[in-house]
Backbone as XML, in Angstrom:
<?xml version="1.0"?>
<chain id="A" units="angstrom">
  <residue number="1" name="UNK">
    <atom name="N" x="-76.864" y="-141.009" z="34.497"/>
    <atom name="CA" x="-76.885" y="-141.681" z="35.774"/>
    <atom name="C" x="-77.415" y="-143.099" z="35.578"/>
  </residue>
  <residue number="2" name="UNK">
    <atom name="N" x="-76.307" y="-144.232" z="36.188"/>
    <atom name="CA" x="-76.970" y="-145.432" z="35.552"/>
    <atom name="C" x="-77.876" y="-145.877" z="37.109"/>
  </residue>
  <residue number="3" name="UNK">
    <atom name="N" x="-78.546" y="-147.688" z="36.790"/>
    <atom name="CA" x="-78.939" y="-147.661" z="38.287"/>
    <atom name="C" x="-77.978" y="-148.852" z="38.582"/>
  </residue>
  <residue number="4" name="UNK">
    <atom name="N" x="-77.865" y="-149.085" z="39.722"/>
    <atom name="CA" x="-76.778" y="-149.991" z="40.256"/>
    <atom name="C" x="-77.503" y="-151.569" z="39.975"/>
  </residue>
  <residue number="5" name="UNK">
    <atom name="N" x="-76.682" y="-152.397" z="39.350"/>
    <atom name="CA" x="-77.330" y="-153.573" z="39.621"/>
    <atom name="C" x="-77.608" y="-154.709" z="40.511"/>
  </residue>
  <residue number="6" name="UNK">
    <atom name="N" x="-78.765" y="-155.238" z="40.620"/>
    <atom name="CA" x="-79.058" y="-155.748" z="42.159"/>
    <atom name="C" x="-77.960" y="-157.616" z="41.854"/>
  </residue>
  <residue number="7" name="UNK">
    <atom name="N" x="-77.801" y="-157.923" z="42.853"/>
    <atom name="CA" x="-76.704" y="-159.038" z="43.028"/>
    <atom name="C" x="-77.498" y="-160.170" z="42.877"/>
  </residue>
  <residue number="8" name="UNK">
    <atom name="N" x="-76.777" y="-161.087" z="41.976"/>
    <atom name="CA" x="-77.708" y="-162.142" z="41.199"/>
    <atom name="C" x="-77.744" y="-163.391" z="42.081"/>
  </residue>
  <residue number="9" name="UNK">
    <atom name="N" x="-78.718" y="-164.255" z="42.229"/>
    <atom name="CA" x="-78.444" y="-165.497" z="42.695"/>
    <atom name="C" x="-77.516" y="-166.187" z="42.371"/>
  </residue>
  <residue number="10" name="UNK">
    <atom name="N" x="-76.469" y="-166.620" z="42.675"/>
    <atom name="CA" x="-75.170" y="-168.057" z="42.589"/>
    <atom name="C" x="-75.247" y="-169.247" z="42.470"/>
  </residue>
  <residue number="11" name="UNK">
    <atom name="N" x="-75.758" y="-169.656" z="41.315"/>
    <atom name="CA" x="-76.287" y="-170.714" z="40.744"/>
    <atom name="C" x="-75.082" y="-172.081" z="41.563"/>
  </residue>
  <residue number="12" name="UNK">
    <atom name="N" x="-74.121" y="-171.148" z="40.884"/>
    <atom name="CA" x="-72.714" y="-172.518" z="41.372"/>
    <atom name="C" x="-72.555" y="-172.758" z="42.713"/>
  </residue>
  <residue number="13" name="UNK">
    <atom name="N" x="-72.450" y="-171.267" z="43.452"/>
    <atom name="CA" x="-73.105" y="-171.418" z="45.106"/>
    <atom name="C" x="-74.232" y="-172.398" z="45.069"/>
  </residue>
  <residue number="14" name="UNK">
    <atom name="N" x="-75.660" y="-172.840" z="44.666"/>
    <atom name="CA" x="-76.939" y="-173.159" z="44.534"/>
    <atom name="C" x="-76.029" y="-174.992" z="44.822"/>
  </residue>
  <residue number="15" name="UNK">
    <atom name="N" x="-75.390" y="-175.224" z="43.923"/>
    <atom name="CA" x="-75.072" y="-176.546" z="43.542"/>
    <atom name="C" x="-74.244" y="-176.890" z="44.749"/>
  </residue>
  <residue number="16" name="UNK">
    <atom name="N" x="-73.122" y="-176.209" z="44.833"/>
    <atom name="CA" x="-72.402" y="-176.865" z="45.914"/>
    <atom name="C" x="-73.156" y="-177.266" z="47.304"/>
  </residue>
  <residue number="17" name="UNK">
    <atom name="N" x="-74.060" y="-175.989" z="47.505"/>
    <atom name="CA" x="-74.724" y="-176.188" z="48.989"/>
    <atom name="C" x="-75.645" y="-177.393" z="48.799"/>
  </residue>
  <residue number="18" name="UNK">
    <atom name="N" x="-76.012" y="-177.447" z="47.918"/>
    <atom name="CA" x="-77.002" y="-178.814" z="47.483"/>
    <atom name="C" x="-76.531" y="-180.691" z="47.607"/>
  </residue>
  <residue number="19" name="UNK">
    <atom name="N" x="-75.238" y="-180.103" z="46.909"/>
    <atom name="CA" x="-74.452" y="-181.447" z="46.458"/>
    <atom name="C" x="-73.639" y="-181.488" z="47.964"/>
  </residue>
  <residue number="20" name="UNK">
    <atom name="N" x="-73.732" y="-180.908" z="49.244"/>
    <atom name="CA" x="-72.487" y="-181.593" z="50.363"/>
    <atom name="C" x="-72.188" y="-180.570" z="51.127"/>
  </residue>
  <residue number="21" name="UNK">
    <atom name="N" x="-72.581" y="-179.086" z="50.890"/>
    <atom name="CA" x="-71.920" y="-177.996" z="51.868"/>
    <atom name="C" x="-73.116" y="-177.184" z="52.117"/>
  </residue>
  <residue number="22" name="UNK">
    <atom name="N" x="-73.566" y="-178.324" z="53.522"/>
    <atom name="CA" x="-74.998" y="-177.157" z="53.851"/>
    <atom name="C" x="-74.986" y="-175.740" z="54.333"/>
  </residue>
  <residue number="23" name="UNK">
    <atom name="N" x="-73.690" y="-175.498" z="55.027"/>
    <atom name="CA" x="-73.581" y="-173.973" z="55.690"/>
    <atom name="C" x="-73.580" y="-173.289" z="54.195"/>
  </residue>
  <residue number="24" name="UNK">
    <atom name="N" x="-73.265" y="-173.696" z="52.917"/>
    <atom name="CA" x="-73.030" y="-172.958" z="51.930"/>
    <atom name="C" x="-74.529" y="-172.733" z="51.545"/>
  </residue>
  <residue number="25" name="UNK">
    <atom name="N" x="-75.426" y="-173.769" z="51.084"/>
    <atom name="CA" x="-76.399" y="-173.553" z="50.877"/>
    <atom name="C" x="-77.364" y="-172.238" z="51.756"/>
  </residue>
  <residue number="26" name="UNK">
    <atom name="N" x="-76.912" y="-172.923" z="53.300"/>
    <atom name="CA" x="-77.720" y="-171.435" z="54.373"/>
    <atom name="C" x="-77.324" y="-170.104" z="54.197"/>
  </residue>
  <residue number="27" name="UNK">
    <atom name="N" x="-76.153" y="-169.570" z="53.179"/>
    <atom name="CA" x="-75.775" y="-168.541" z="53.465"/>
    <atom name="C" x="-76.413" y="-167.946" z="52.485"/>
  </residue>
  <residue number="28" name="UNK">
    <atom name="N" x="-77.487" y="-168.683" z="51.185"/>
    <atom name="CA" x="-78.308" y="-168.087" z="50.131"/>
    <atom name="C" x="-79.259" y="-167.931" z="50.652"/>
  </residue>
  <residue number="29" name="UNK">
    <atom name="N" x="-79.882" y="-168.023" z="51.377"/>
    <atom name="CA" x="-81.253" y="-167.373" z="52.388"/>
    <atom name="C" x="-80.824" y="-166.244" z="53.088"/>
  </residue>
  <residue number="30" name="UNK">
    <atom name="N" x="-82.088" y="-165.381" z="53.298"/>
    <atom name="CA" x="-82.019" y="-164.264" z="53.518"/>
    <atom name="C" x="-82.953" y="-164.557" z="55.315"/>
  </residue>
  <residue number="31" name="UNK">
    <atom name="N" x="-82.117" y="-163.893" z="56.265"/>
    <atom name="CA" x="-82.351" y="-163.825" z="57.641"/>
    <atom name="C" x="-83.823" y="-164.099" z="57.730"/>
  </residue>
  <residue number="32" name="UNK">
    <atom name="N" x="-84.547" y="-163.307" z="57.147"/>
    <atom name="CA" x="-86.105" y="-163.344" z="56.870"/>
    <atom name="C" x="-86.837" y="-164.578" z="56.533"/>
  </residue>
  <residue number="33" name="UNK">
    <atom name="N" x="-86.156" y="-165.799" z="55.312"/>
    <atom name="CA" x="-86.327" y="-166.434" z="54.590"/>
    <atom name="C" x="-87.439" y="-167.213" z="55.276"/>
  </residue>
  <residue number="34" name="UNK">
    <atom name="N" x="-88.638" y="-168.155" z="54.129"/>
    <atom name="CA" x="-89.962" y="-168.496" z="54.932"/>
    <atom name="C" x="-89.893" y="-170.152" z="53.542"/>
  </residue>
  <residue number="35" name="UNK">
    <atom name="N" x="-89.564" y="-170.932" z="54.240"/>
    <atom name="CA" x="-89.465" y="-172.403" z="53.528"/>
    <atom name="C" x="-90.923" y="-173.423" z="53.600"/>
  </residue>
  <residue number="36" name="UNK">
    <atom name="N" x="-91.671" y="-173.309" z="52.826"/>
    <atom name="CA" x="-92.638" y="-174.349" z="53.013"/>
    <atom name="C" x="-92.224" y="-175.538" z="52.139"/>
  </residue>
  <residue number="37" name="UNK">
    <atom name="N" x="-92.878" y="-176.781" z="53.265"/>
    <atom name="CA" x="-92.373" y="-178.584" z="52.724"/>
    <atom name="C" x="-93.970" y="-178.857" z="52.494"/>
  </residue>
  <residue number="38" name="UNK">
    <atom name="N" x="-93.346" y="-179.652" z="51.390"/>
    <atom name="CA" x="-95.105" y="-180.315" z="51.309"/>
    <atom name="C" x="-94.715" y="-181.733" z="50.437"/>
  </residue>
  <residue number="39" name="UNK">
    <atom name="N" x="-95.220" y="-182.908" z="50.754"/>
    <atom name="CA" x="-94.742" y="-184.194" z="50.673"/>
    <atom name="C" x="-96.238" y="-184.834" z="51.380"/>
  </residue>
  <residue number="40" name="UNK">
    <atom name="N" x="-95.582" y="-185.703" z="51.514"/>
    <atom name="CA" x="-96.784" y="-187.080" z="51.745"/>
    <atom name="C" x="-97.652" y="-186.766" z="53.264"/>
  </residue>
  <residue number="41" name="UNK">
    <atom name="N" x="-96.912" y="-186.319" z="54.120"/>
    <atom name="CA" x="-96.752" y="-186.040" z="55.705"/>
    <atom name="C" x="-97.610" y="-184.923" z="55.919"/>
  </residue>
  <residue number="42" name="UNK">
    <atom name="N" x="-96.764" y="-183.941" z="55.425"/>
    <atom name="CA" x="-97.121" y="-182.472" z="55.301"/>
    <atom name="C" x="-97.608" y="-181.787" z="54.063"/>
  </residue>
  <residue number="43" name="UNK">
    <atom name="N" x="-99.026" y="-182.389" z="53.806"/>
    <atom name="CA" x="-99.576" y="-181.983" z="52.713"/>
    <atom name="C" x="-99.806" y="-180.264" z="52.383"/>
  </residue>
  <residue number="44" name="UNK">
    <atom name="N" x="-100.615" y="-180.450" z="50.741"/>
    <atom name="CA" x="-100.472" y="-179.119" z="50.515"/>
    <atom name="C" x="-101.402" y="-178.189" z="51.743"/>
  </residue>
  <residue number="45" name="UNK">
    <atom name="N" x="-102.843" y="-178.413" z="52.023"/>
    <atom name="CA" x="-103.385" y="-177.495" z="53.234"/>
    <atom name="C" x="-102.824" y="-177.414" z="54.696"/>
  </residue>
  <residue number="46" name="UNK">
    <atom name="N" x="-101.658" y="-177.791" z="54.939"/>
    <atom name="CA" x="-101.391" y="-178.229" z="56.140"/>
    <atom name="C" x="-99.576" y="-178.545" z="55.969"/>
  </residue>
  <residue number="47" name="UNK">
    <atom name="N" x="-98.812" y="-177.290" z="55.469"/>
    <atom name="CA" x="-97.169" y="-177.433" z="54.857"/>
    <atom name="C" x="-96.593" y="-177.347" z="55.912"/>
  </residue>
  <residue number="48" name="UNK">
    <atom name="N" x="-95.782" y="-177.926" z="56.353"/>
    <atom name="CA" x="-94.848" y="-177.184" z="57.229"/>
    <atom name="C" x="-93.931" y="-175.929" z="56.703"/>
  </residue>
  <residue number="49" name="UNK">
    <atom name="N" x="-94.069" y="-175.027" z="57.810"/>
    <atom name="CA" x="-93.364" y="-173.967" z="57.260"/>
    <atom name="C" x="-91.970" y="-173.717" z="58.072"/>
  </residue>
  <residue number="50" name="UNK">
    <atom name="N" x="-90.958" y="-173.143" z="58.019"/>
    <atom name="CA" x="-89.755" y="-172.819" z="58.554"/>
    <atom name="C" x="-89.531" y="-171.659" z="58.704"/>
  </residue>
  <residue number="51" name="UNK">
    <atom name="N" x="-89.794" y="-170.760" z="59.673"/>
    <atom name="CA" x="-89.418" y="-169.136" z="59.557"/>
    <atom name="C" x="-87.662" y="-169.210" z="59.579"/>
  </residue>
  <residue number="52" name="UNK">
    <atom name="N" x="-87.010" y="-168.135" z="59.113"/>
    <atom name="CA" x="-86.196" y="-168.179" z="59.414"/>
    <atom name="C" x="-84.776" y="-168.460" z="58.864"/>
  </residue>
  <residue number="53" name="UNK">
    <atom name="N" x="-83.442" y="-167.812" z="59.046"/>
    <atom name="CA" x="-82.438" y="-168.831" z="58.989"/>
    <atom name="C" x="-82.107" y="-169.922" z="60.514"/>
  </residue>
  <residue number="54" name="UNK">
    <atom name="N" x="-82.285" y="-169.757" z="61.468"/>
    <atom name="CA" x="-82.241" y="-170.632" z="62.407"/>
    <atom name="C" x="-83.164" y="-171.902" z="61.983"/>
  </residue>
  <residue number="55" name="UNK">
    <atom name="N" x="-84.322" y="-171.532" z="61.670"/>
    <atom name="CA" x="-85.467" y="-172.712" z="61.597"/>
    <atom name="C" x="-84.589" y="-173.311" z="60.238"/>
  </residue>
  <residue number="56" name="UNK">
    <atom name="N" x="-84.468" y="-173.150" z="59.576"/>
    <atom name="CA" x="-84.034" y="-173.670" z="58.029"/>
    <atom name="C" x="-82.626" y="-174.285" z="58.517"/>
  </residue>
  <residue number="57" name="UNK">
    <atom name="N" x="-81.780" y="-173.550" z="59.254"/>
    <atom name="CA" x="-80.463" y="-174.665" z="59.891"/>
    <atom name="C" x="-80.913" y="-175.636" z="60.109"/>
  </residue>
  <residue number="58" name="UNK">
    <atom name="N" x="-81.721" y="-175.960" z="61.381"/>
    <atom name="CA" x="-81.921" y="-177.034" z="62.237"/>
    <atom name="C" x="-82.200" y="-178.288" z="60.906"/>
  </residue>
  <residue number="59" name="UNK">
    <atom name="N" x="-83.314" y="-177.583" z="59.762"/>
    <atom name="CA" x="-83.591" y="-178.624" z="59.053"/>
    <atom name="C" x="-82.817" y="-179.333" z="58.013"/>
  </residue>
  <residue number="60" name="UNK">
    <atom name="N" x="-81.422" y="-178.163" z="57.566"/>
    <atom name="CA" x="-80.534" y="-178.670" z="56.893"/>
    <atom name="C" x="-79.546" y="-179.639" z="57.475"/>
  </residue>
  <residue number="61" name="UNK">
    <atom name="N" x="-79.372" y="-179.316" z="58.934"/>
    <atom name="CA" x="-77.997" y="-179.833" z="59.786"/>
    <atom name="C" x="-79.029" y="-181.300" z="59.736"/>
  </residue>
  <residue number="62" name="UNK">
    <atom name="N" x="-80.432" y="-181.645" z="59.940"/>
    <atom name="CA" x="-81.037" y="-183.133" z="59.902"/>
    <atom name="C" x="-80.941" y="-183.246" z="58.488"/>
  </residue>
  <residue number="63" name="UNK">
    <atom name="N" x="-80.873" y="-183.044" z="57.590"/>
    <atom name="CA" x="-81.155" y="-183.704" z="56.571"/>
    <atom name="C" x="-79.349" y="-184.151" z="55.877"/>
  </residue>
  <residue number="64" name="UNK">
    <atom name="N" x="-78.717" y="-183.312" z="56.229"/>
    <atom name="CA" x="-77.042" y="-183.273" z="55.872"/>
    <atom name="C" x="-76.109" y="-184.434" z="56.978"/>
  </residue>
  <residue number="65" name="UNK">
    <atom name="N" x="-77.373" y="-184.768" z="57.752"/>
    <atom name="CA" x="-76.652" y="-185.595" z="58.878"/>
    <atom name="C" x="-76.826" y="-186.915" z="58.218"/>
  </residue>
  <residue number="66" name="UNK">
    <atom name="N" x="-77.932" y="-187.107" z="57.095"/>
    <atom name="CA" x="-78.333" y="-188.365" z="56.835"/>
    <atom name="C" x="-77.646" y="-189.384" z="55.840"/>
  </residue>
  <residue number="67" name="UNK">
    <atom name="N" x="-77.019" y="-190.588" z="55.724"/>
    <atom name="CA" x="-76.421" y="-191.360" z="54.771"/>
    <atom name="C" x="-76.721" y="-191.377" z="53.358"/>
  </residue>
  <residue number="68" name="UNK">
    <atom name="N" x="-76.961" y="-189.928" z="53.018"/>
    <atom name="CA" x="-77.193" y="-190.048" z="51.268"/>
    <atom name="C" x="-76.921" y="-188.967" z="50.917"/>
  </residue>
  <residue number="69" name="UNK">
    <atom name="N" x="-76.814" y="-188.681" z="49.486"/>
    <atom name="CA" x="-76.255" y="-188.264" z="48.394"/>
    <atom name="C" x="-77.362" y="-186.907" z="47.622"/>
  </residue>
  <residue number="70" name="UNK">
    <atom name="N" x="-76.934" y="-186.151" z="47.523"/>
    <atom name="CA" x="-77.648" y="-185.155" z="46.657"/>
    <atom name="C" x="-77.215" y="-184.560" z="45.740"/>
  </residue>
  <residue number="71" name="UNK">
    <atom name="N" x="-78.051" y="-184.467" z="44.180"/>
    <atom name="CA" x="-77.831" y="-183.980" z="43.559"/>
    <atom name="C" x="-78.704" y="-182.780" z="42.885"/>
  </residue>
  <residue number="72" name="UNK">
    <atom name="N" x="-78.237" y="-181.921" z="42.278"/>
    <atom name="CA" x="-78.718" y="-180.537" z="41.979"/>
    <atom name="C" x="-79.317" y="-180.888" z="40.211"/>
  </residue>
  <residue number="73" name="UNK">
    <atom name="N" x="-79.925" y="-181.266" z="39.936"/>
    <atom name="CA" x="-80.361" y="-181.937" z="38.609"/>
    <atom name="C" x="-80.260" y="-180.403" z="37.457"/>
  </residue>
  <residue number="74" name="UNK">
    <atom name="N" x="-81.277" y="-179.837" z="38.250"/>
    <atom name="CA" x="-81.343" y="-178.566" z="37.061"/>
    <atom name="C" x="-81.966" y="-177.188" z="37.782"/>
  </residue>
  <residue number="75" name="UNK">
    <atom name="N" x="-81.170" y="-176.010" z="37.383"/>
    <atom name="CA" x="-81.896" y="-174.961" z="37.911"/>
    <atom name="C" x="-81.784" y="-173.576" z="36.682"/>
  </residue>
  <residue number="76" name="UNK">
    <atom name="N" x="-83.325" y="-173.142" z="36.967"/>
    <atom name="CA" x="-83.374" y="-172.349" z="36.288"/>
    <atom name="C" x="-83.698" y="-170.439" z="37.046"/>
  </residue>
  <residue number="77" name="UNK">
    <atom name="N" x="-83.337" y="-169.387" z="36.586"/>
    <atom name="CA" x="-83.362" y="-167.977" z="36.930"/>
    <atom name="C" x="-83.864" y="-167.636" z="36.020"/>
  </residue>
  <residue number="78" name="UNK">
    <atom name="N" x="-84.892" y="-166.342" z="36.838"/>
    <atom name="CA" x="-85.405" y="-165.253" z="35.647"/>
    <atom name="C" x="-85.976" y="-164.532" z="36.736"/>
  </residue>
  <residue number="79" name="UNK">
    <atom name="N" x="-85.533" y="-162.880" z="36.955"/>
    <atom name="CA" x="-85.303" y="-161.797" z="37.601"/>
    <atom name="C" x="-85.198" y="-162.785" z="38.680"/>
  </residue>
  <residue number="80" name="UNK">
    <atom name="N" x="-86.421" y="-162.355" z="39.743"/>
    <atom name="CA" x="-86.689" y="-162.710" z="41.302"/>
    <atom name="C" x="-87.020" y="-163.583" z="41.688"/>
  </residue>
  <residue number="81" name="UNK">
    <atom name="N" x="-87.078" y="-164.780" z="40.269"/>
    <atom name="CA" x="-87.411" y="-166.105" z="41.226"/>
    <atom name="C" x="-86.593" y="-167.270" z="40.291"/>
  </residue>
  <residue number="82" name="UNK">
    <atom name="N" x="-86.747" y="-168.286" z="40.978"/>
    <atom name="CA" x="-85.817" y="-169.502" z="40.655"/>
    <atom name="C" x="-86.811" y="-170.871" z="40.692"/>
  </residue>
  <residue number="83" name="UNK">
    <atom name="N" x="-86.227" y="-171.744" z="40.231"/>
    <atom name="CA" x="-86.250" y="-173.087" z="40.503"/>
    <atom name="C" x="-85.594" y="-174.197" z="40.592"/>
  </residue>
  <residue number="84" name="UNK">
    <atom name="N" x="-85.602" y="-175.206" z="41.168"/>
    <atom name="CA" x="-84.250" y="-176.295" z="40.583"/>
    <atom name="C" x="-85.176" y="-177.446" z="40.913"/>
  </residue>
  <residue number="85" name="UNK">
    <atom name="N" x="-84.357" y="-178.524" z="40.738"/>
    <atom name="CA" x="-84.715" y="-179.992" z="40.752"/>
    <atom name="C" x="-83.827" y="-180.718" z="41.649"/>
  </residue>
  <residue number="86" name="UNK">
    <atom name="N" x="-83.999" y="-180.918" z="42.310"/>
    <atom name="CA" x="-82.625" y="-182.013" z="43.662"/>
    <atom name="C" x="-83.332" y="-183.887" z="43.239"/>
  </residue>
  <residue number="87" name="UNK">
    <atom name="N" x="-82.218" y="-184.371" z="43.423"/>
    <atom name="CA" x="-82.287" y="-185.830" z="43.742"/>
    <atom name="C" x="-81.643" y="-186.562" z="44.287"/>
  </residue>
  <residue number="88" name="UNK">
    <atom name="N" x="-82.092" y="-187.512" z="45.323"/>
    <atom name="CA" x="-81.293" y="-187.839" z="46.588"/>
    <atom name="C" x="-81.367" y="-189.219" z="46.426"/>
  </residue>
  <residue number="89" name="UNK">
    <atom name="N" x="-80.002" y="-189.705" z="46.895"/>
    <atom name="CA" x="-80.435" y="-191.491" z="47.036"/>
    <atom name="C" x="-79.582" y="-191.530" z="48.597"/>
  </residue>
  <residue number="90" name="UNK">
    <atom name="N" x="-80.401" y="-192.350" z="49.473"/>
    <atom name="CA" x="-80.323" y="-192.913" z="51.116"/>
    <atom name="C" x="-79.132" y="-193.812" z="50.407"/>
  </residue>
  <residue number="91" name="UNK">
    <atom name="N" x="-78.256" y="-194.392" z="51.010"/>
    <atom name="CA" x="-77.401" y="-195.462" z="51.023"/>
    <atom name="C" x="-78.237" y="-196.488" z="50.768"/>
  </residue>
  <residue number="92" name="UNK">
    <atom name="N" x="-79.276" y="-197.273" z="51.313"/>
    <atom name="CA" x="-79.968" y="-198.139" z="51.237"/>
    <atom name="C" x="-80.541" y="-198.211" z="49.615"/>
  </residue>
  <residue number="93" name="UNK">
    <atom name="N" x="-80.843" y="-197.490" z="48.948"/>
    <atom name="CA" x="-81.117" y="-196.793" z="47.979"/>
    <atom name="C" x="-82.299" y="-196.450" z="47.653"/>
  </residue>
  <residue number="94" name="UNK">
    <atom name="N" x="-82.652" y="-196.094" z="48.504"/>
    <atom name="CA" x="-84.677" y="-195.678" z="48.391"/>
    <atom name="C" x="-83.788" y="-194.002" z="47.601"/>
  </residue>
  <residue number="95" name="UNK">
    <atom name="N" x="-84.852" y="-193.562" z="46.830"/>
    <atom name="CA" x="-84.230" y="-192.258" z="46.521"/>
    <atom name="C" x="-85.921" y="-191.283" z="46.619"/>
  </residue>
  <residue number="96" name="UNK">
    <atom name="N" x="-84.991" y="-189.872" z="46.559"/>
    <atom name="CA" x="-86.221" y="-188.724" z="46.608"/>
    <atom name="C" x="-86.048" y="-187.863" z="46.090"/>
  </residue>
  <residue number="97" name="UNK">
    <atom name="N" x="-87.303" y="-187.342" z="45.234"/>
    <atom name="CA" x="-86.634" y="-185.925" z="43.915"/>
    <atom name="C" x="-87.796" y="-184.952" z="44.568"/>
  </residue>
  <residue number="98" name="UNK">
    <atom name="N" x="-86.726" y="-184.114" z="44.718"/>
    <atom name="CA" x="-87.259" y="-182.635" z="45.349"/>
    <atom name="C" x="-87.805" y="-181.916" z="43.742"/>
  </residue>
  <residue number="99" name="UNK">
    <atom name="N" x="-88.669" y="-180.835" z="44.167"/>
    <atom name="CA" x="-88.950" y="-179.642" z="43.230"/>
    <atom name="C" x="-89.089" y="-178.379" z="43.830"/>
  </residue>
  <residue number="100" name="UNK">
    <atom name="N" x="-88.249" y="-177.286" z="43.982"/>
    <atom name="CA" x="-88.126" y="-175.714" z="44.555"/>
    <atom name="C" x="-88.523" y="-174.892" z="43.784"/>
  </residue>
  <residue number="101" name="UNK">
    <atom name="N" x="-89.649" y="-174.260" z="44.187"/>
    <atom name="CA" x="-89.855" y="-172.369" z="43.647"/>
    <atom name="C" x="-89.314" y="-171.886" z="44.615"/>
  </residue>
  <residue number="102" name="UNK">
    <atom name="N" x="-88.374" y="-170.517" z="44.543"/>
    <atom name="CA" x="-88.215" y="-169.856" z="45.214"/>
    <atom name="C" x="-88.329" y="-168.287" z="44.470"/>
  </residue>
  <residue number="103" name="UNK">
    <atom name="N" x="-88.450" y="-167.535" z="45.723"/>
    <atom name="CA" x="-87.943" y="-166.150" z="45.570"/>
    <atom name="C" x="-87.311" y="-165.633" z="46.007"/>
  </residue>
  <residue number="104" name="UNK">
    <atom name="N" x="-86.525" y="-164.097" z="45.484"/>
    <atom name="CA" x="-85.253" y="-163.775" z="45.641"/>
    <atom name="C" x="-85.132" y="-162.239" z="45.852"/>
  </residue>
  <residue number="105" name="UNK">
    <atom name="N" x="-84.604" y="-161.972" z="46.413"/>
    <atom name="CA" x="-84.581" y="-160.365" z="47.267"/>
    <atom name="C" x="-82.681" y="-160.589" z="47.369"/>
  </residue>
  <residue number="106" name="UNK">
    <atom name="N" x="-82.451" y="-159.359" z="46.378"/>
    <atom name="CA" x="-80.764" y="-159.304" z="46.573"/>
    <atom name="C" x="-79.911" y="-160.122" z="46.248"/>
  </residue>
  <residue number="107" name="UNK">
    <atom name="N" x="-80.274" y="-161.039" z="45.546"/>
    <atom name="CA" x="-79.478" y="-162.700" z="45.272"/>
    <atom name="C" x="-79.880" y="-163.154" z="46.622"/>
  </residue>
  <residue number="108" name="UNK">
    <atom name="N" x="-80.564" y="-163.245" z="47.495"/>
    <atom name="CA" x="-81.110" y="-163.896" z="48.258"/>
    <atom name="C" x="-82.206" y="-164.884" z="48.231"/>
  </residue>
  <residue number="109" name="UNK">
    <atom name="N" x="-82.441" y="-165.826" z="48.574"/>
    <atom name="CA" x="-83.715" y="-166.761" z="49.200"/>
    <atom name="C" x="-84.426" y="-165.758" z="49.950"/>
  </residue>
  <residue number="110" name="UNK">
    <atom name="N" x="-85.563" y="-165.747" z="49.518"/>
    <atom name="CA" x="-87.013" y="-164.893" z="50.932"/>
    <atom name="C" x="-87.941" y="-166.314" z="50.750"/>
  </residue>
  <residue number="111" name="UNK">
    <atom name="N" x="-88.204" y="-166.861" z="49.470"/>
    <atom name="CA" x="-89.766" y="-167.448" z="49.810"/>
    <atom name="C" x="-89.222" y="-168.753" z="49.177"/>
  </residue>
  <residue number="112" name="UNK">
    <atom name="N" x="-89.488" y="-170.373" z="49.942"/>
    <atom name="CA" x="-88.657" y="-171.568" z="48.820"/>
    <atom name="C" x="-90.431" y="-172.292" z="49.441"/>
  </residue>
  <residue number="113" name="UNK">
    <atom name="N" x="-90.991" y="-172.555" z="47.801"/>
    <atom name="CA" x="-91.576" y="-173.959" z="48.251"/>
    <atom name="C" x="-91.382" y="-175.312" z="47.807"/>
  </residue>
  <residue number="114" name="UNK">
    <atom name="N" x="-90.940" y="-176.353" z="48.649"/>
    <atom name="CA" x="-90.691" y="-177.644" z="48.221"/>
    <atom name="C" x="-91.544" y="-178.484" z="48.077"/>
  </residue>
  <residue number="115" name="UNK">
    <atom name="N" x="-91.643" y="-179.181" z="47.402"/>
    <atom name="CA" x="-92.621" y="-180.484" z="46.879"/>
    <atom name="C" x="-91.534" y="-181.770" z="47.057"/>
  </residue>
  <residue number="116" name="UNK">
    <atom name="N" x="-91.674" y="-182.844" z="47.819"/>
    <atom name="CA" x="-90.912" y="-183.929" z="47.592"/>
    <atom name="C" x="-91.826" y="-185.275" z="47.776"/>
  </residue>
  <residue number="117" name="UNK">
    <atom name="N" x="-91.151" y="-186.074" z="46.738"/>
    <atom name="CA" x="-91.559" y="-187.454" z="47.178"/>
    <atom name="C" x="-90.378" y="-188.374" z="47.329"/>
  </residue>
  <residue number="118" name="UNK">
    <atom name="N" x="-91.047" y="-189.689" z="48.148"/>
    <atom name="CA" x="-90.028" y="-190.781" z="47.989"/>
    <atom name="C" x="-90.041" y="-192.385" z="47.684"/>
  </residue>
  <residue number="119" name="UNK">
    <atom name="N" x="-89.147" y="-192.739" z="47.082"/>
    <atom name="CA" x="-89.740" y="-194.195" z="46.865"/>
    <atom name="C" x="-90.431" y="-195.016" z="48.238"/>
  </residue>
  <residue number="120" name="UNK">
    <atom name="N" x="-91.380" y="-195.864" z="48.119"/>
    <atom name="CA" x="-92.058" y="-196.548" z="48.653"/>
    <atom name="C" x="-92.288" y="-197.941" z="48.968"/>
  </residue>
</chain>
């Protein structure tokens, strides 16, 4: 009797939703999913958090609305959790490099924390 294997995160899914197709990106979170930001604003004692796939829309549909560019630099897997590297340049060209831990339930997103900065 073997055991069934659990469904892996979609790395290539990971990239596309990153690089231009935010509904793609929302569909790797899990209904449950809990996003903390932490940056200049929203420091580490005091993160904003996002319950949710609704809460995590609202913040992708603002950030996908904005005149710049994202890229998926590097991501790495091992069992239940992940990481990657994003980097963004505004049209203007101020740019901002994200850093994600996440965790993963089912090939799902449950837990993402972001770290970002931006030029100044």
């Amino acid at each position: 009797m073997g055991t069934a294997a659990q469904p892996a995160f979609d790395t290539e899914t990971l990239r596309r939703g990153v690089e231009g197709q935010p509904e793609t990106l929302l569909s790797l979170y899990a209904d449950d999913a809990e996003f903390r930001i932490v940056d200049r604003t929203t420091q580490p004692s005091h993160p904003k958090v996002l319950h949710g796939r609704d809460e995590i829309a609202r913040m992708l549909d603002d950030v996908y609305s904005r005149d710049m560019t994202h890229k998926l630099e590097r991501c790495v897997v091992q069992g239940d959790q992940a990481a990657y590297s994003e980097s963004c340049v505004y049209a203007d060209g101020v740019r901002v490099l994200s850093e994600s831990m996440l965790s993963l339930r089912d090939g799902k997103i449950t837990e993402q924390t972001l770290v970002q900065a931006w030029d100044e």
